[in-house]
N, C-alpha and C positions, 0 to 999 in steps of 0.2 A: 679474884674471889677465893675466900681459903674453904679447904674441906669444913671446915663450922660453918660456914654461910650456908653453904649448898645443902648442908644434912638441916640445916632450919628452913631451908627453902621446901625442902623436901619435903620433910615435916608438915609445913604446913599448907604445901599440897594435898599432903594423903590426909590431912583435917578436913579441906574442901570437897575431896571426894568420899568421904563418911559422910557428908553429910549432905552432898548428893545423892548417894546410895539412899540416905533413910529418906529424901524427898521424893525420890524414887520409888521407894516401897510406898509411901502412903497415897504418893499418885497410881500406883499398881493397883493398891486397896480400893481405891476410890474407884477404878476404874469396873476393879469385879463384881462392887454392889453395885454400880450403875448397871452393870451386864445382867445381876442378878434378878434387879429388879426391871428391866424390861423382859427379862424372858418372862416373871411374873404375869407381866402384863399383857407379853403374850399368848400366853397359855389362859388369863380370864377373858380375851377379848376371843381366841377362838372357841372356848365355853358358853359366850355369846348365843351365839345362833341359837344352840339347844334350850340355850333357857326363855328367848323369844318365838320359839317357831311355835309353839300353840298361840299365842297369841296374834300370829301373822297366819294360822291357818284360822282361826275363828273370825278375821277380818277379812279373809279371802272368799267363806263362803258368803258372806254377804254383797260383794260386790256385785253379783248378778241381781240383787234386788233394786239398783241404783236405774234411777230414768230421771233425767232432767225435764221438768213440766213446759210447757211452752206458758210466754208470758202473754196473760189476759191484757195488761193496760198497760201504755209506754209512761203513766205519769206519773213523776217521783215520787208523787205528795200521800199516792195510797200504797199500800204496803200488798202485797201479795197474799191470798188466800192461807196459804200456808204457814208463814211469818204469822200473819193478825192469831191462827189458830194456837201455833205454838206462844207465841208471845200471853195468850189469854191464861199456860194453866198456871198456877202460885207458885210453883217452885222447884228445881231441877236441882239434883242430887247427881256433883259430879266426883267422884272416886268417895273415898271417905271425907275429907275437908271441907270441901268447897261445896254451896247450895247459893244457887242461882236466884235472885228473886224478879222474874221480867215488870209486875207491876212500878216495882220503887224502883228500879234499875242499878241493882244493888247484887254485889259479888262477897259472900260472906268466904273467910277462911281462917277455920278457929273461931279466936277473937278479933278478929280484923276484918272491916267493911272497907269493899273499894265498889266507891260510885261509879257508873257508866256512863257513856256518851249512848246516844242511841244506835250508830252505827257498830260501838262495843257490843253493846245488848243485841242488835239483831242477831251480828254474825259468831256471838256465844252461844245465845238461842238454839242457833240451827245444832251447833256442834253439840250442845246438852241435851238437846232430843233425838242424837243418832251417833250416840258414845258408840265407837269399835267398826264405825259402818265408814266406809271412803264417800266423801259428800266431793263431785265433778264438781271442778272452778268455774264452770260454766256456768250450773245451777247454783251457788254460789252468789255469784255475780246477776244471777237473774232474781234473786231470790231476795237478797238485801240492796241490791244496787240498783236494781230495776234492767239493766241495760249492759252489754257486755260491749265494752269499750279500753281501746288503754288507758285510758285516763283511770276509769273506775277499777280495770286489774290493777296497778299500780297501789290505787290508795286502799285495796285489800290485802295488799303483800305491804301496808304498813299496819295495817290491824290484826294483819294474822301475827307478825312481831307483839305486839301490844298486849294481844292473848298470851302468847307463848310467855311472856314477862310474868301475866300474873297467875298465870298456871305453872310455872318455873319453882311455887313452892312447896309443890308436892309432887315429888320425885317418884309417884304411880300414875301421874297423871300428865299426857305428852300430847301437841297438837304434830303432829305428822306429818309431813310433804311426800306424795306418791307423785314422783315428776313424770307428767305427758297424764296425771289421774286426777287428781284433786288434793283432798284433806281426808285427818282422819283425828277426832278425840278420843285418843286411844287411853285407854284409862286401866291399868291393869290391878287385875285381883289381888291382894296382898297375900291372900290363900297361898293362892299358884306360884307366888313370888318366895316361900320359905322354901 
């Protein structure tokens, strides 16, 4: 190999290593806005807490008003005292959006109606009459289901899903899991939220 080979070999080594260097650099870059932006993220996620904790202390004081009813009748077919009461009044205003209507079984949001099933409507019901309040799975399940069973927890933890979908369009308005407590339709002020 003559010295001209070797000074082209060369050559065009130190080309491949420019331009590893500059692949280099932009994986370097790349790597600091990715750094940059999770410290972001960590810095608004531990910001967090302070800007929910009024709203987890205003839920907190109501939990002592909670008492699960015992059930009067084991039969499916009649609906519970409480249910038939709240199901009777016109209409439930939940955050700013959404208004509940139990007669037509009708979920307005905006300009957009979603129809209900009745097991949607019951266990909306309950949560639109005790926005901010923790409602126990028990009373729950004794309340829309009749009967607390696993069969019937199960097909509640697919409707509390089904809620959560169509309350998912308005981002003040959250159904809640207090695990070993119940639920909660946490619905927050947009006030308190600037």
């Amino acid at each position: 190999m003559t010295v001209k080979e070797i000074n082209a070999k060369i050559k065009k080594i130190k080309e491949q290593i420019d331009v590893l260097n500059i692949e280099i650099e932009k994986v370097n870059q790349e790597a600091l806005k990715a750094s940059t932006d999770l410290q972001d993220a960590f810095i608004q996620l531990c910001e967090l807490p302070a800007k929910i904790q009024p709203v987890i202390q205003s839920v907190g004081k109501n939990i002592n008003k909670l008492k699960a009813p015992d059930i009067h009748k084991k039969n499916k077919f009649l609906l519970p005292n409480t249910l038939k009461t709240l199901l009777s009044v016109e209409s439930y205003r939940i955050g700013l959006h959404f208004t509940l209507f139990p007669q037509s079984r009708l979920l307005s949001f905006k300009n957009e109606i979603i129809k209900l099933t009745s097991k949607e409507l019951h266990l909306l019901v309950m949560f639109a009459a005790n926005q901010n309040v923790i409602l126990e799975r028990d009373y729950l399940l004794k309340e829309v289901w009749v009967e607390v069973t696993y069969y019937s927890s199960r097909s509640m933890d697919v409707y509390i899903c089904k809620m959560r979908k169509y309350l998912s369009k308005d981002d003040n308005v959250h159904l809640v899991n207090y695990h070993g407590k119940g639920y909660t339709l946490l619905v927050i002020d947009e006030a308190s939220n600037k």
